[in-house]
N, C-alpha and C positions, 0 to 999 in steps of 0.2 A: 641157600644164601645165608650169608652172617646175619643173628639178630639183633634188633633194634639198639642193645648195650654194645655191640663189637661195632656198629655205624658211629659209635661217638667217639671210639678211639682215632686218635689221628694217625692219617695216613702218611707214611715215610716211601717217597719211591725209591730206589737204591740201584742207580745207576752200575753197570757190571763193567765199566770199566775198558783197560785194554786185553781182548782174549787171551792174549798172550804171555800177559805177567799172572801176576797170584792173586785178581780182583775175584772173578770166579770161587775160587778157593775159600777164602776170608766169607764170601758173600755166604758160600754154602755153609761154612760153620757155625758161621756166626746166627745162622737161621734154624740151625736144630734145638736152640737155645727155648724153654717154653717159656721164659721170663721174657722173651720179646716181643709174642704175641699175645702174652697178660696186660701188655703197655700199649702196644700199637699195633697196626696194620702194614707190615711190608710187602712191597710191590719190588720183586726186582725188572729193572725194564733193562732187557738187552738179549741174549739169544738163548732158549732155554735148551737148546741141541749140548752146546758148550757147559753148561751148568749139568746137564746129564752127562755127559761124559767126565769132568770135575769130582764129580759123587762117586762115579764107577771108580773111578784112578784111588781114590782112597775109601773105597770100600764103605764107605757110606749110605746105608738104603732110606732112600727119600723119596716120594715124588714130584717132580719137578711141574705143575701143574699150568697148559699155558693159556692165557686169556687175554681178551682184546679189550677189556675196560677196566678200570678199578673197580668196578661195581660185581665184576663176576667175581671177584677172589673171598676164597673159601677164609682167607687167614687165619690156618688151624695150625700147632705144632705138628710135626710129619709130612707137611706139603709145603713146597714152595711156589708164590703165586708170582708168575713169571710175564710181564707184559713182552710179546717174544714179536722181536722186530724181525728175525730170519734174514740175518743180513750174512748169515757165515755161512762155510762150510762143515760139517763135524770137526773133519780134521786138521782143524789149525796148528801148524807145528807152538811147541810152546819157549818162550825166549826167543824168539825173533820178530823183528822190528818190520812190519808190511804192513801197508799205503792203505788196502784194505781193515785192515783192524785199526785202524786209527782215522778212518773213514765213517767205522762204526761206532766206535766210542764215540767220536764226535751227534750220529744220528740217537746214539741214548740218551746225553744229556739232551739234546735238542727236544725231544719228546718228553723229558722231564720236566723241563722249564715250561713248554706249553699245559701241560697237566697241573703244573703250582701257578699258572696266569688263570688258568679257567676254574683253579678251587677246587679240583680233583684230588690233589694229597698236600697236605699240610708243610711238609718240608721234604727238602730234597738232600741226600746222603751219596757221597760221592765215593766208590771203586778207584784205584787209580789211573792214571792214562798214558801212553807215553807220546812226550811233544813231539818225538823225531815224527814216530808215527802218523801223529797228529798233523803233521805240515806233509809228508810221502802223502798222505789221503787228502790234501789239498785244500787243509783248513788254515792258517796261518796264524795261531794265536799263542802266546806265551804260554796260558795253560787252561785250567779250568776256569779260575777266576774270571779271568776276561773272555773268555766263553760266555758266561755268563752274565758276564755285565754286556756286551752285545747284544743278546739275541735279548736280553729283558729290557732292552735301552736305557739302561743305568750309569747316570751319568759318574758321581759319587759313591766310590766303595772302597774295601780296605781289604788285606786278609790279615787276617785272626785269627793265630796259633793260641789252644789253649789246653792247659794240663790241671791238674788239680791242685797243684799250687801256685802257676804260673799262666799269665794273660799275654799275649803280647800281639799287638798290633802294628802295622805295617804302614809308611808313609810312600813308599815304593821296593816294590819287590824283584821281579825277573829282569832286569836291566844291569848291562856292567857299573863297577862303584863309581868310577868316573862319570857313568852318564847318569847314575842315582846322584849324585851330588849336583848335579845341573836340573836335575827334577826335583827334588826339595825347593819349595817355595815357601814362602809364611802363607801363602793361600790353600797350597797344599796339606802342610801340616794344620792348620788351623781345623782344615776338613777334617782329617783322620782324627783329630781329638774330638771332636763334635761327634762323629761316626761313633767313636769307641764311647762317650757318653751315654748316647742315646741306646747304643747295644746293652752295656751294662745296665742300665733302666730299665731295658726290656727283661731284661733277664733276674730284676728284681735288686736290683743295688740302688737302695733310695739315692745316694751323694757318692757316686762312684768316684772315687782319690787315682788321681791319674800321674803316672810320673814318665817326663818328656826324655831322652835321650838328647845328650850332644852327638854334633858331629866328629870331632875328633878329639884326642886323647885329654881326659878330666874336664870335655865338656868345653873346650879351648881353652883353661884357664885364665881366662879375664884376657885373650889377644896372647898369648903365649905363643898358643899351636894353632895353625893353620891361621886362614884368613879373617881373620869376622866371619865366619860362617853362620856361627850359634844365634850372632847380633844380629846378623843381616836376616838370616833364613826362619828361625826359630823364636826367638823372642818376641816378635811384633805376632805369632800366631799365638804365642802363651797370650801376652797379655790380651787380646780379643777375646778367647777364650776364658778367661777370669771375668774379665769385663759382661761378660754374657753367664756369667754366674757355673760356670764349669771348674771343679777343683783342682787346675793341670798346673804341675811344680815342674820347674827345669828352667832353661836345658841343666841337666845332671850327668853327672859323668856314668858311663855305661858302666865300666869295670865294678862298680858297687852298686849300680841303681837296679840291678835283675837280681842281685840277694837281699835289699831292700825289699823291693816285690815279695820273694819268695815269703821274707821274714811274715808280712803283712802291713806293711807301710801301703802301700797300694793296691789298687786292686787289678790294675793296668799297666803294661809300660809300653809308649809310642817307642817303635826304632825307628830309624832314619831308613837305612837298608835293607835288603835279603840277610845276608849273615851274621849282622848285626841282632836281629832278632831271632834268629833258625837257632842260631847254633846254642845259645841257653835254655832252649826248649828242649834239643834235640840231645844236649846232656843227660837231660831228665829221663829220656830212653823215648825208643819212638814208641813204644807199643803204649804210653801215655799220652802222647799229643793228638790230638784234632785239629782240624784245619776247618775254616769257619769262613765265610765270604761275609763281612758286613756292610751294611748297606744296600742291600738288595731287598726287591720290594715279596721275595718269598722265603724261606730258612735254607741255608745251604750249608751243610758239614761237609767233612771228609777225612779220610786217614789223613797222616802226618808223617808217609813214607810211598816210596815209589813202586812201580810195578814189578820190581824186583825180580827180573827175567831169569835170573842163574840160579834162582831158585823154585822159580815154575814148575807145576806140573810134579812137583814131589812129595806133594801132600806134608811141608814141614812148616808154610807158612804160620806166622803168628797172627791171629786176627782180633787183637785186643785191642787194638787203635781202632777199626771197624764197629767193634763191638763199643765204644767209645763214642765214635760219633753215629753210631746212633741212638746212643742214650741223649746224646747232647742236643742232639735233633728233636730229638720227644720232649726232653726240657723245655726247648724254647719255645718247642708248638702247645706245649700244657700252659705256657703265661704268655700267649699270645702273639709270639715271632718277635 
């Protein structure tokens, strides 16, 4: 058994994802690392057959070590401590999209969330998934995020891309622009800014400087472009927001408020949409961003790139985004989630 000093490190469970893309792979590498278990306790929860095979394909000698509790795991460098659900076959083809594997993924995370409600590991670090998969296995949810605002019955939450220069936070995300612009509300946005608040706080940002996104081009320029959007949608959430002693400036035009950010004017920037905030993160390169759930009542990271099927199973993934969140994880769980 680990001693008394390896019990105080917090424990990260690290979902394995969908079999089939390169969650496996990133998981395995990114765990021969001995700087991860200087920091923390990983648990990966998902099927240790597949992570055995993963190792053998690139030649990697590990033992994949498998246990039915957090409390069995050795967390030493050279093993991986594998909570092994045995939901697959060995031989899962790799890059192909089945009902099964995304049946499974969905049963990893489910078992994660229950292990961060009963206090078994400190945060939870997410493999990637794929949603086709995800709904073939008969789950029907946008993605991770609301996975897990489901099953934790969380009413309020955000996602939170973040890099090392760059914060950005989300008003709504997996919905068309069209029906993202009918979901912005000033009650909506108001949340996300309060969300993003309270995270940066958590994360140790005494007066966290928030800067809002318009909705369309220069921020509507005073009724130029588009409707009243900014007036109607955005403004009455700034100003509650101020009013409630929160630093949120805007709406600001996007074109210049994400190298603002970069610059250090902010320390956050609310987007309206999915693309609106993906795609200046995803400039910055993926193998930099994390993908963050705020607002939930446990820690939840995750890469900031897909399962990446066409390149499965060739042992050439890059598992720096991995390796990312779950630094980022161990952060939040060191100052309290």
């Amino acid at each position: 058994m680990s001693d008394s000093k390896d019990r105080r490190k917090p424990a990260i469970g690290i979902t394995m994802g969908d079999a089939a893309g390169i969650g496996p792979e990133i998981i395995v590498k990114c765990l021969q690392d001995a700087s991860v278990y200087e920091q923390c306790r990983p648990l990966v929860i998902g099927d240790a057959k597949r992570l055995q095979q993963v190792a053998r394909l690139m030649g990697i000698s590990i033992e994949i070590k498998t246990v039915q509790t957090v409390a069995e795991g050795k967390y030493a460098c050279g093993a991986i401590d594998c909570l092994d659900l045995n939901l697959l076959p060995e031989d899962v083809p790799f890059g192909e999209i089945s009902a099964r594997n995304g049946d499974a993924a969905f049963q990893y995370v489910k078992k994660a969330i229950e292990l961060a409600e009963a206090g078994h590991i400190e945060a939870i670090c997410t493999a990637p998934l794929s949603k086709e998969a995800l709904h073939k296995g008969g789950h029907a949810y946008p993605g991770h995020t609301e996975i897990l605002a489901a099953l934790s019955g969380t009413k309020d939450y955000a996602m939170l891309l973040s890099t090392h220069d760059l914060q950005v936070i989300h008003v709504t995300t997996h919905i068309g622009l069209l029906d993202a612009i009918r979901k912005i509300t000033p009650e909506r946005v108001y949340t996300t800014i309060s969300i993003a608040d309270a995270t940066l706080r958590r994360l140790g940002i005494a007066k966290p400087k928030i800067g809002v996104c318009g909705i369309n081009p220069h921020a509507g320029e005073n009724g130029l472009f588009g409707n009243g959007e900014e007036e109607e949608k955005i403004v009455p959430a700034i100003q509650q927001a101020v009013s409630e002693g929160i630093d949120a400036q805007g709406p600001l035009p996007a074109d210049t408020l994400f190298f603002r950010a970069r610059r250090g004017d902010f320390d956050i920037v609310v987007a309206m949409y999915h693309d609106q905030g993906h795609g200046p993160i995803k400039v910055l390169g993926l193998e930099a961003g994390v993908n963050m759930t705020a607002g939930l009542p446990f820690i939840r990271t995750s890469v900031d790139h897909g399962t990446a099927f066409d390149i499965a199973g060739q042992g050439i993934a890059d598992e720096r985004s991995m390796m990312e969140a779950i630094y980022q994880a161990l952060r939040m769980a060191s100052v309290g989630g």
